[in-house]
N, C-alpha and C positions, 0 to 999 in steps of 0.2 A: 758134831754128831749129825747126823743121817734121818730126815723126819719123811717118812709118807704119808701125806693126809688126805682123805677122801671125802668131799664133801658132794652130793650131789642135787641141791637145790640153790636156787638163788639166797636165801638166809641163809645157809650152808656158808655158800662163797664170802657173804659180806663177814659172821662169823669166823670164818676160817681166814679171812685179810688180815683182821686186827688179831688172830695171835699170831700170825709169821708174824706182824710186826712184832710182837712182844718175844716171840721167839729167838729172832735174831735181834733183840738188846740184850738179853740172856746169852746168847749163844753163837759169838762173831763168826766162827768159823762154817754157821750150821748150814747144811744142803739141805734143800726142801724140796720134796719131789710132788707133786698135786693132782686131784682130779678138782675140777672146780669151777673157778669163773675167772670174770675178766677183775675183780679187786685183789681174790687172789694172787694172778700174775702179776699185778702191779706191786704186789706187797712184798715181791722177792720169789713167788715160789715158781717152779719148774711147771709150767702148764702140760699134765700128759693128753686128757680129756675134759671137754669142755660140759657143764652142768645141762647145757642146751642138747646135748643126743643122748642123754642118762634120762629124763625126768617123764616116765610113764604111771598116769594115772590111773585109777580103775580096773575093775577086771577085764574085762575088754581090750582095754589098751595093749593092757601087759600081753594079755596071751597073741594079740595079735601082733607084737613086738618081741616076740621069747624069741626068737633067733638071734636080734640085737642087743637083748640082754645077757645072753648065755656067751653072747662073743665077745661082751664087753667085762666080765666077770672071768671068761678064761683069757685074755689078753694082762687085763689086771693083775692076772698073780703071778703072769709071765714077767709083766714089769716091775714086781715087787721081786721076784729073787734074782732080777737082771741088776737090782740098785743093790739091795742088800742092806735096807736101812737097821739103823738100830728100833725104830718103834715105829709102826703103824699108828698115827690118829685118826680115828674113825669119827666124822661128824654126822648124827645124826642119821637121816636115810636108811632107816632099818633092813630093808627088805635087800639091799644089796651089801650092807659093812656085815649085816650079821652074820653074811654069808662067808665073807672076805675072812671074818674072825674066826671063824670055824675052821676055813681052810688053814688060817695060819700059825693055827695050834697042833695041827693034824702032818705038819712036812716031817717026814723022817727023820733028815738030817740037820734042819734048823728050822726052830720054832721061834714067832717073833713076838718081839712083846706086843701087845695092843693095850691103846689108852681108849675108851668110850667119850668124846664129847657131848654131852648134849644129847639126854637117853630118848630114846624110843619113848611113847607114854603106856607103857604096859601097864602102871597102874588103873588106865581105864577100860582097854582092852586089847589083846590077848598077852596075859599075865603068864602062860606055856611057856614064851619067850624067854623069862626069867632063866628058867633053867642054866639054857645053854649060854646066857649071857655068864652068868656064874662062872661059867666051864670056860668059856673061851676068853672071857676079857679080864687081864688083869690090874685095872684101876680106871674108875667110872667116876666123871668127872659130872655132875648134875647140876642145872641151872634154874631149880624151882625147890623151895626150903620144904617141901615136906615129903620131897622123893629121896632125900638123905635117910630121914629115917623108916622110909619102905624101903628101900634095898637093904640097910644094915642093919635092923632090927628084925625085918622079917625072912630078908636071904641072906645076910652073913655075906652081903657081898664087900669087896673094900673099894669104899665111896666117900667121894669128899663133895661138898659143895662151895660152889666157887662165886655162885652168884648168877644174876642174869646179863647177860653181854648186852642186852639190850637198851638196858640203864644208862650204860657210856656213851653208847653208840645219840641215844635222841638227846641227851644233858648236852654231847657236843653238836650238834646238829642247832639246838637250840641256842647256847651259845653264839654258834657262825652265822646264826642266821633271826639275829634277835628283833633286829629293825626293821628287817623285810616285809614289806607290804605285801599281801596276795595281789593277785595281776591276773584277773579271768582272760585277758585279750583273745587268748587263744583257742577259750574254750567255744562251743556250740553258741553258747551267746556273747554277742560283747557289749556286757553292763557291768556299772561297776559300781558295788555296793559297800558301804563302810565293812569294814574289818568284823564288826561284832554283830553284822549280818548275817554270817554266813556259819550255812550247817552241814556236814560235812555227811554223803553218803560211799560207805566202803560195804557193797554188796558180795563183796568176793571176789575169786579170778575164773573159776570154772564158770563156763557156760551154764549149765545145766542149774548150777547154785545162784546164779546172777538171772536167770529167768525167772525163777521163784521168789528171789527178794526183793528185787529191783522193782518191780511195777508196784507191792505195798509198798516200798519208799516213797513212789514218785506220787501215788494217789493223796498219799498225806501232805505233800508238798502245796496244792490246791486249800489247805487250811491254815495257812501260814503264808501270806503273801507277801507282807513286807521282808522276807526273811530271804536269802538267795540259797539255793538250795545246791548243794557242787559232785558230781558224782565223781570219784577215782578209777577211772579207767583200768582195767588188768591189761600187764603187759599184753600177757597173751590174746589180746581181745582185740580185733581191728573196730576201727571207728563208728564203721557202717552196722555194726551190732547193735549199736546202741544209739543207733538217729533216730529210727523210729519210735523207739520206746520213750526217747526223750521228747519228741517233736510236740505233743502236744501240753505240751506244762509251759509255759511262759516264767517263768521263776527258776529254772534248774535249766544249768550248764555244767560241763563238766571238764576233766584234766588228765592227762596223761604227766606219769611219772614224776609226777608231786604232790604226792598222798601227805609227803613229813610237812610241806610246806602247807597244804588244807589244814591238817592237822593243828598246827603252830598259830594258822588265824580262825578256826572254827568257835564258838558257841557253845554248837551241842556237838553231835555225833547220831547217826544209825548206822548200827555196824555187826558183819556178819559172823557168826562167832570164829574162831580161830586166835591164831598170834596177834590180828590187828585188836582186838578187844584190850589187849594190853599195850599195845604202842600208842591207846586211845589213852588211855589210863596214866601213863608216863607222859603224853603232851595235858595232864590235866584237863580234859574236855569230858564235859558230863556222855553220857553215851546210854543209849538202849541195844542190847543184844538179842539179835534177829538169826532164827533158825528157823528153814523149812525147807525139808524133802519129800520125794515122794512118797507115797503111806506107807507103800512096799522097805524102801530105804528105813524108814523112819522108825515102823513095826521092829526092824532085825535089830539097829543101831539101839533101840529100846532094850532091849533084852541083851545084847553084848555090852555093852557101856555101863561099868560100873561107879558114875561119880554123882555127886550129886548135883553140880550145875555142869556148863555146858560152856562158859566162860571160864579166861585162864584168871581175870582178874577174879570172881567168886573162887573157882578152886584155891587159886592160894588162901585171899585173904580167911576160909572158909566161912562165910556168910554173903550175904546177899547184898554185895554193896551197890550194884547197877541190876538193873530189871531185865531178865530173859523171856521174850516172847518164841516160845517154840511150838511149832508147827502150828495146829488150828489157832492159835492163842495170838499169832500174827495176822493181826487184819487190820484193814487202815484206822478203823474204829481205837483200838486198843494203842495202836503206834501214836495214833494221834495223839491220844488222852498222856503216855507214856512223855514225850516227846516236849510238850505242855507244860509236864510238870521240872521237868528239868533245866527247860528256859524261863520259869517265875519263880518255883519255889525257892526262894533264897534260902530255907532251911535245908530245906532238900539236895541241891547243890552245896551249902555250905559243909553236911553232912557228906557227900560222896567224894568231897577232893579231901575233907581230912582222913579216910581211908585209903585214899590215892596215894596222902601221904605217907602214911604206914606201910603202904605195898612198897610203895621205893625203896624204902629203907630196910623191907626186910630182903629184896632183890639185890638191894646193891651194898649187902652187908659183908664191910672187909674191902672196900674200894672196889677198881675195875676187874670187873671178872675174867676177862681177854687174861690182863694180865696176872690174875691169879692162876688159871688154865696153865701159862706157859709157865710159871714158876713151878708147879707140882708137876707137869711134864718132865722137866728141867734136874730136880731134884728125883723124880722116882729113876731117871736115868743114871744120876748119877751115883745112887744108891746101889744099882744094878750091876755098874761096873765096879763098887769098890767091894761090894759081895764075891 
C-alpha cells in the first residue's frame, strides 16, 4: 500500500522513523512517501521536505514566513494527488496537517483517508479545533491515556490509544547505552565529576524561553558546589549564546546533543516545562518544573489554558507528582529550597519514582506504541478495502 506521512518537527521525524519501521514489517511491499527528517529517510521513507524549512514558531515568525508556508501547503497537495496514496498520516504539527486534512476531504473526485498521529493538545487549548478534526480525520491515533476518553466520550470521535512512542524509544536508548559514563570533555568545562554528581539543566530550545530560565538555573547552581551542574544545549542555539550566561558559575558546563545521555547520568533535573518533563520522568530523575514568560505571554496563556498543571508528567498522572514553579514562583530562593529536597529527601524521591513508575506503565500500556500505530494503520486499511 501507498503511505504519506507528514511530520514536521524534529519528534515528529524520530516518531515517524520508528513506525515506517514498524510499517514496512507489516507491509513488505509498502511505498512511503514523507515530509520529515533525516531518521525518517533512513527508515525507508521517500524524503519530499525536510522538517528544517517547515518549522515556524510564534506569531511573528509565521506571518513573516506566510509566503513559504502557503507554498509549501500548496506544493504538498500537488504531491499528494501526484502519488495517490491510499492514506495520509498526519503526525502532529497542527497548524499545517489540519490544514492538509481539510483539503483532503474536500477533493471532488478523490477524497483520502487520513489517520491523526499523535493529536494536537486541544484539550488545553483551542478546543474549536475539535470540530473540524471530527469532520475531516478519520481515525485518531492518541499517545496520552486520558485524550482517549476526551475525544470519545465528549466528540464521538473514533480514537484509539496506542500509547506513548516515547517509552520504547528512551527503554532502548537505555538499554544501548547502560554502561556509559557521562564524558563533560567537550563541554565549557573540562572536569570530571563522579556520575551521581551531576544535575541536569534542560531550559528549553527557544531563545526567548532560555533567557528567562536559564540564569534562575544557573543562580542556584552557586548553592550546591559540590554538585556539577550540565546544561543541554538546543539545537537551534549556537554556543556563543550561552558563554556568557555560563562564564561566571565555576560548577556548570554544558553539552550539545546529549540531553538522553545527561539524562541517563543525572541526580536531579531542572527542566522546562514541555515534552522534556516526561522524558525526565522515563529516565527516572527526580525533576522540578520551571515555567516563565513574560506577564503579557503569561496573563493570555492564563486565561486560554485550560488544565490544571503545566507538566505532561502531572497531567497524566493527574496529581502533583514533581513541583511546578510558574512564573513569579520561580526564583532562585524557591528552586533552591525545591532542588534540595529532591537530592536528600529519600522519602520524597522514594515517593516520586514510584509514580514514575506508574506513568510508564500507563504510557506504555499494550507494548510499543510505534508498533501498535502501524498495526491499526495496517488493519483500518485493510478494512477499507475489503469494505
Amino acid at each position: 500500500m501507498k503511505y504519506y506521512i507528514i511530520a514536521g518537527e524534529a519528534s515528529g521525524d524520530l516518531h515517524g522513523s520508528n513506525l515506517i519501521k514498524e510499517l514496512k514489517k507489516l507491509d513488505a511491499g509498502a511505498e512511503i512517501r514523507c515530509w520529515g527528517g533525516d531518521l525518517m529517510q533512513r527508515a525507508g521513507g521517500m524524503l519530499v521536505k525536510h522538517y528544517r524549512d517547515l518549522a515556524f514558531m510564534g506569531f511573528a515568525e509565521v506571518v513573516v514566513n506566510l509566503r513559504t508556508i502557503l507554498n509549501n501547503l500548496k506544493f504538498c497537495k500537488e504531491d499528494i494527488q501526484k502519488f495517490q496514496p491510499d492514506v495520509l498520516v498526519l503526525i502532529d504539527y497542527p497548524g499545517f496537517n489540519l490544514r492538509i486534512a481539510e483539503w483532503a476531504k474536500q477533493q471532488p473526485y478523490q477524497t483520502y483517508k487520513v489517520v491523526f498521529y499523535i493529536s494536537p493538545q486541544v484539550w488545553a487549548w483551542k478546543e474549536g479545533r475539535v470540530k473540524k478534526m471530527k469532520q475531516y480525520i478519520d481515525k485518531m491515533l492518541v499517545i496520552l491515556p486520558f485524550e482517549k476518553d476526551y475525544f470519545k466520550n465528549r466528540w464521538d470521535c473514533n480514537v484509539e490509544y496506542v500509547g506513548h512512542p516515547l517509552v520504547q524509544v528512551i527503554d532502548n536508548y537505555k538499554r544501548e547505552h547502560q554502561q556509559e559514563t557521562f564524558n563533560i570533555q567537550h563541554s565549557t568545562l573540562n572536569i570530571q565529576h563522579p556520575v551521581s554528581d551531576i544535575i541536569a539543566l534542560l531550559p528549553g530550545s527557544r531563545k526567548q524561553e532560555i533567557l528567562k530560565k536559564l540564569p534562575v538555573m544557573l543562580e542556584v547552581s552557586k548553592s550546591f558546589p559540590q554538585y556539577q551542574f550540565i546544561v543541554a544545549k538546543a539545537p537551534g542555539q549556537e554556543d556563543g549564546f550561552y558563554e556568557e550566561m555560563l562564564k561566571p558559575y565555576s560548577n556548570v558546563s554544558s553539552v550539545r546533543n546529549e540531553t538522553y545521555k545527561l539524562l541517563l547520568n543525572a541526580k536531579a533535573a531542572l527542566v522546562t516545562s514541555g515534552t522534556a518533563t516526561l522524558e525526565t520522568a522515563l529516565f527516572g530523575v527526580p525533576e522540578v518544573v520551571c515555567y516563565k514568560g513574560s506577564s503579557i505571554s503569561y496573563q493570555i496563556a492564563k486565561r486560554l489554558i485550560k488544565v490544571k498543571y503545566i507538566s505532561l508528567v502531572n497531567l497524566i498522572m493527574n496529581k502533583l507528582v514533581v513541583k511546578e514553579l510558574i512564573q513569579n514562583e520561580l526564583t532562585p530562593k524557591n528552586l533552591e529550597k525545591e532542588l534540595f529536597t529532591i537530592l536528600t529527601d529519600e522519602n520524597k524521591i522514594s515517593e516520586i519514582k514510584k509514580d514514575y513508575a506508574a506513568l510508564k506503565n500507563l504510557l506504555g500500556e499494550g507494548g510499543d506504541a510505534s508498533a501498535k500505530a502501524a498495526k491499526s494503520i495496517y488493519i483500518f486499511l485493510a478494512k477499507e478495502w475489503i469494505a
